[in-house]
C-alpha positions in Angstrom: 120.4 73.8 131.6 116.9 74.1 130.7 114.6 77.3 130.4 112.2 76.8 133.2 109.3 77.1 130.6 110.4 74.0 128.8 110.6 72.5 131.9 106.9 73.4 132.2 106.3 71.5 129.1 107.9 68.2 130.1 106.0 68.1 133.8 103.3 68.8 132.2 104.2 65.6 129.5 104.6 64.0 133.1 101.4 64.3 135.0 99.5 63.6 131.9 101.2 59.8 131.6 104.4 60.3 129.4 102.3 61.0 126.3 99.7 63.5 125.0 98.1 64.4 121.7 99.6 67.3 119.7 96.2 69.1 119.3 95.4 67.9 123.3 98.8 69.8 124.1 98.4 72.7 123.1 94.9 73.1 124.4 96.4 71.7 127.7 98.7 74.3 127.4 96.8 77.1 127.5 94.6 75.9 130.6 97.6 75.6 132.6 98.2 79.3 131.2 95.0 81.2 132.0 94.8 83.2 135.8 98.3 83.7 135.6 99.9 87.4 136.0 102.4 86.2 133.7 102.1 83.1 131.1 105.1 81.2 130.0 103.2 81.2 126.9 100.6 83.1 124.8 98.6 82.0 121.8 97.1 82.7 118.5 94.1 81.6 116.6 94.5 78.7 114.8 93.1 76.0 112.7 92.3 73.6 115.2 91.8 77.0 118.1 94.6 77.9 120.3 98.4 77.2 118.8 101.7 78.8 120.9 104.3 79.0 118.0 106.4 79.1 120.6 106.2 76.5 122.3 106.1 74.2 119.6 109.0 75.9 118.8 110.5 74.5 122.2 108.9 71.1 122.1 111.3 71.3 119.1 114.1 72.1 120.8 113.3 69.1 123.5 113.2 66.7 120.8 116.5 67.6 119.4 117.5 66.8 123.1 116.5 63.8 123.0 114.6 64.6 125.9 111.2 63.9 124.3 109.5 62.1 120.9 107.6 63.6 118.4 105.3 61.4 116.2 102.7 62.9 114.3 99.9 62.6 116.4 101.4 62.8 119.5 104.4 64.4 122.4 106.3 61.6 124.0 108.4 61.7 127.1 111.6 59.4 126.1 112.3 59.3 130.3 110.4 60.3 133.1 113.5 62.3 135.3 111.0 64.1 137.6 110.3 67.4 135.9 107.1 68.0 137.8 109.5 68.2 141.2 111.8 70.7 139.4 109.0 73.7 139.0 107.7 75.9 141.7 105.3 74.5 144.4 102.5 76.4 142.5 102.7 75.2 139.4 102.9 71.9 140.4 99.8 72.4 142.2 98.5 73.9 139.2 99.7 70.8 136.5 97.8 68.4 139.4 94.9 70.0 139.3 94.7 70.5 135.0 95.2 66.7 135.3 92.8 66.3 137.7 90.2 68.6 135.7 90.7 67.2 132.3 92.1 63.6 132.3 89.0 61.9 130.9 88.6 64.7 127.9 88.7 63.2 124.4 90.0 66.3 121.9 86.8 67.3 121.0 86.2 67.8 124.6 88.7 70.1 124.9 88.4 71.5 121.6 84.7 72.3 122.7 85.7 73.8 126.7 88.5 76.0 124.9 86.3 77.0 122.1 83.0 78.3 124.3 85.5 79.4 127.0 88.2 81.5 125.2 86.2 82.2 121.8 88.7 84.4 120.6 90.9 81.4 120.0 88.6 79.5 117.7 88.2 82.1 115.1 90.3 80.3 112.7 89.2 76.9 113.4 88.4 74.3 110.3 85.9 72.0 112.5 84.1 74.8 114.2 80.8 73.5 112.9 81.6 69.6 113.7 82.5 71.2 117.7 80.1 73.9 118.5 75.8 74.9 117.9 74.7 77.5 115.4 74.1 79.5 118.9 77.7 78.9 120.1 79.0 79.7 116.7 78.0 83.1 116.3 80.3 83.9 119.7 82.8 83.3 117.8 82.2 85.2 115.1 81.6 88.2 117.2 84.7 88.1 118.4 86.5 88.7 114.4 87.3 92.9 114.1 85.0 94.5 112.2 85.7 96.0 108.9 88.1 99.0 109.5 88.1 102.2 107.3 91.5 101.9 105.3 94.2 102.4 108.3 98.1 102.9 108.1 99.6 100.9 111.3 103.0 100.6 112.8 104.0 97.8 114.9 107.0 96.9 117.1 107.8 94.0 118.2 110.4 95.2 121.0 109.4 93.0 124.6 106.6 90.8 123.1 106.2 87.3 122.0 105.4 86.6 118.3 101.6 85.4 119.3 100.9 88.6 121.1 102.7 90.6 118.4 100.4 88.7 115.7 97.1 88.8 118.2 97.8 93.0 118.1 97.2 92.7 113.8 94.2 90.6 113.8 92.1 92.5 116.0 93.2 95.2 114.4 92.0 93.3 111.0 95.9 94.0 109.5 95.9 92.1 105.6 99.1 93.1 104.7 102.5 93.4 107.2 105.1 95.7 105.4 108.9 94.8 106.9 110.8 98.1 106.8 114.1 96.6 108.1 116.9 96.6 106.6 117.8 93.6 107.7 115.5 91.0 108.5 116.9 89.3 111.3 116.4 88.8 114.8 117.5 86.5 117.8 114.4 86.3 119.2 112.1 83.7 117.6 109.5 84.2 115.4 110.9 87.8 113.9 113.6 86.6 111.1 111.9 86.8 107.7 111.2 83.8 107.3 109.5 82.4 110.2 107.8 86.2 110.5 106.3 85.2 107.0 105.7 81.8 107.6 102.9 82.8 110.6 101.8 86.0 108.6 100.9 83.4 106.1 99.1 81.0 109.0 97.3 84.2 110.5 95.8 84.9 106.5 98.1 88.2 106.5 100.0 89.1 103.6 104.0 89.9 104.1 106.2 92.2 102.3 110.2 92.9 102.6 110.9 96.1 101.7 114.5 96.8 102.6 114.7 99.9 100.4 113.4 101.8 104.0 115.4 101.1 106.1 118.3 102.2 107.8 121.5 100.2 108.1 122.4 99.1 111.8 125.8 100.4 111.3 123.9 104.1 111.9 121.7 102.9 114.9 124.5 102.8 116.9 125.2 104.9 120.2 121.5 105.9 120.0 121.0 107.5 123.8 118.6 110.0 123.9 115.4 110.9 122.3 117.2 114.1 120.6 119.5 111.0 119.0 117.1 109.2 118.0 115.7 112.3 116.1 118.5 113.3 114.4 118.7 110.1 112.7 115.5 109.9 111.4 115.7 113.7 110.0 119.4 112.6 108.1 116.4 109.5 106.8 113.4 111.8 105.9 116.3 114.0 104.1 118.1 110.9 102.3 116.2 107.8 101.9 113.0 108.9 101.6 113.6 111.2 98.9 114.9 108.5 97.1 112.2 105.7 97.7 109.1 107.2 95.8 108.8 103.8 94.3 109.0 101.8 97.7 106.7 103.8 99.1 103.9 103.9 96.0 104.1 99.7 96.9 102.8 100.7 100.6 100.2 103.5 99.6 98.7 101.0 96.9 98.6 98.0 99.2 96.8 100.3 101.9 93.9 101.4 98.8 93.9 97.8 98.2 93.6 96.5 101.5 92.5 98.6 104.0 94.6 97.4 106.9 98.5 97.7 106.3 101.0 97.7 109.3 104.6 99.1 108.8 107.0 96.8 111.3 110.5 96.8 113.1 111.6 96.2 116.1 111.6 99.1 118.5 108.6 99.2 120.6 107.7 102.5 120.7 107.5 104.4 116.9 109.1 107.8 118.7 112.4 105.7 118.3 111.8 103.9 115.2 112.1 104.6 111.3 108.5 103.3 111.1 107.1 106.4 112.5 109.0 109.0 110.0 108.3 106.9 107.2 104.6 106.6 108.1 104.1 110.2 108.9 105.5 110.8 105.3 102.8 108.5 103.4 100.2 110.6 105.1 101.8 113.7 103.6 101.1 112.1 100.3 98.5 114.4 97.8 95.9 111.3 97.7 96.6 110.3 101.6 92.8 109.4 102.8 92.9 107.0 105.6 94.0 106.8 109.1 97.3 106.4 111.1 97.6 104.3 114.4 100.4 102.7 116.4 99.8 99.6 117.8 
């Protein structure tokens, strides 16, 4: 059985002949994506503009399949088995039309519609200057963050996919992402360690594990109420972070360092994560000077 979103991706392989370049794709992608109350997939800047981790991720997953190709340039279909028939009236409509709008564009074509449409997208890019005017250029650039005063985030990424979880620290101009689980695991992609540090690294964001704070899942258990939850985190306060002067010294002097640090597990609100105690004890600290938010 398929996830209907990779089944997305192979109609899509469909309409478009049974093969379409890797840059093309993604670009593709996102078209298909936009006026949609709910995208199969989101993006992040990238080095050639828009990039879904996740779906790559899945075109991964097809291949393994043996469903589709993947050659270095380019997606392959190994079978047309009528994928486009399989989705929902209105996003077959939707894939006839993107193939309809956009089956004469060369890359740079679509490199330059996604760049001067969605700007955001293109802050990263390597050819900006080979697609786009001086003019359409500085669009771009207004769309980086502007230099923060140092700031102390916290981050969850509980219900969110790893591009909208990665979009939330770059417009918050985040250097460094501080890992405060215990464990750095998860089932959901893009949040085990190393795939988590793999796109910090793409996104020009420093990562750091620092296991020290956090709390074992063996004590997360049973967790009900917000009276639970609070419990917990006093029995931390009282416990680890006595303990962890040294682990915490590494987060205040990143934060002088670079300005923008965010503290990260996975609940989504801090009320019900470690993240929040620990960061409301750094700015208890005698030199504190900067400012806290939760993203």
């Amino acid at each position: 059985m398929l996830y209907y979103r990779r089944k997305i991706l192979l109609a899509l392989l469909e309409v478009f002949g049974g093969r379409v370049n890797k840059i093309d794709f993604q670009k593709l992608l996102l078209l298909f994506t936009q006026n949609t109350s709910k995208p199969v997939y989101d993006f992040l800047p990238y080095q050639y503009g828009c990039y879904s981790y996740q779906a790559n991720w899945d075109l991964g997953a097809l291949v393994l399949r043996g469903l589709i190709v993947g050659t270095p340039e380019a997606w392959e279909l190994k079978a047309e088995n009528g994928y486009l028939a399989q989705l929902k009236k209105e996003d077959q409509a939707k894939l006839w039309h993107l193939f309809r709008s956009y089956k004469g564009f060369s890359t740079d074509d679509l490199l330059y519609l996604t760049y001067t449409a969605l700007p955001y997208y293109a802050i990263k890019s390597k050819v900006l200057k080979r697609i786009l005017s001086p003019t359409e250029i500085e669009k771009v650039k207004a769309q980086k963050s502007p230099r923060i005063p140092p700031t102390l985030y916290t981050i969850g990424y509980e219900g969110i996919s790893v591009e909208k979880y990665f979009n939330k620290l770059i417009l918050a101009d985040v250097k460094v992402l501080c890992d405060v689980r215990k464990n750095p695991l998860s089932q959901k992609y893009g949040f085990s360690k190393s795939t988590l540090q793999t796109i910090a690294k793409a996104m020009g964001i420093k990562y750091v594990h620092i296991p020290e704070l956090g709390i074992a899942s063996e004590k997360r258990q049973n967790l009900k109420t917000q009276k639970d939850y609070q419990q917990l985190f006093e029995i931390y306060a009282d416990t680890t972070l006595l303990t962890a002067e040294e682990h915490i010294k590494v987060i205040f002097e990143l934060l002088k360092k670079h300005r923008g640090v965010a503290l990260t597990c996975f609940e989504a609100h801090h009320c019900q994560c470690h993240r929040g105690t620990l960061a409301q004890h750094i700015t208890q600290l005698p030199e504190w000077n900067a400012q806290l938010k939760h993203l």
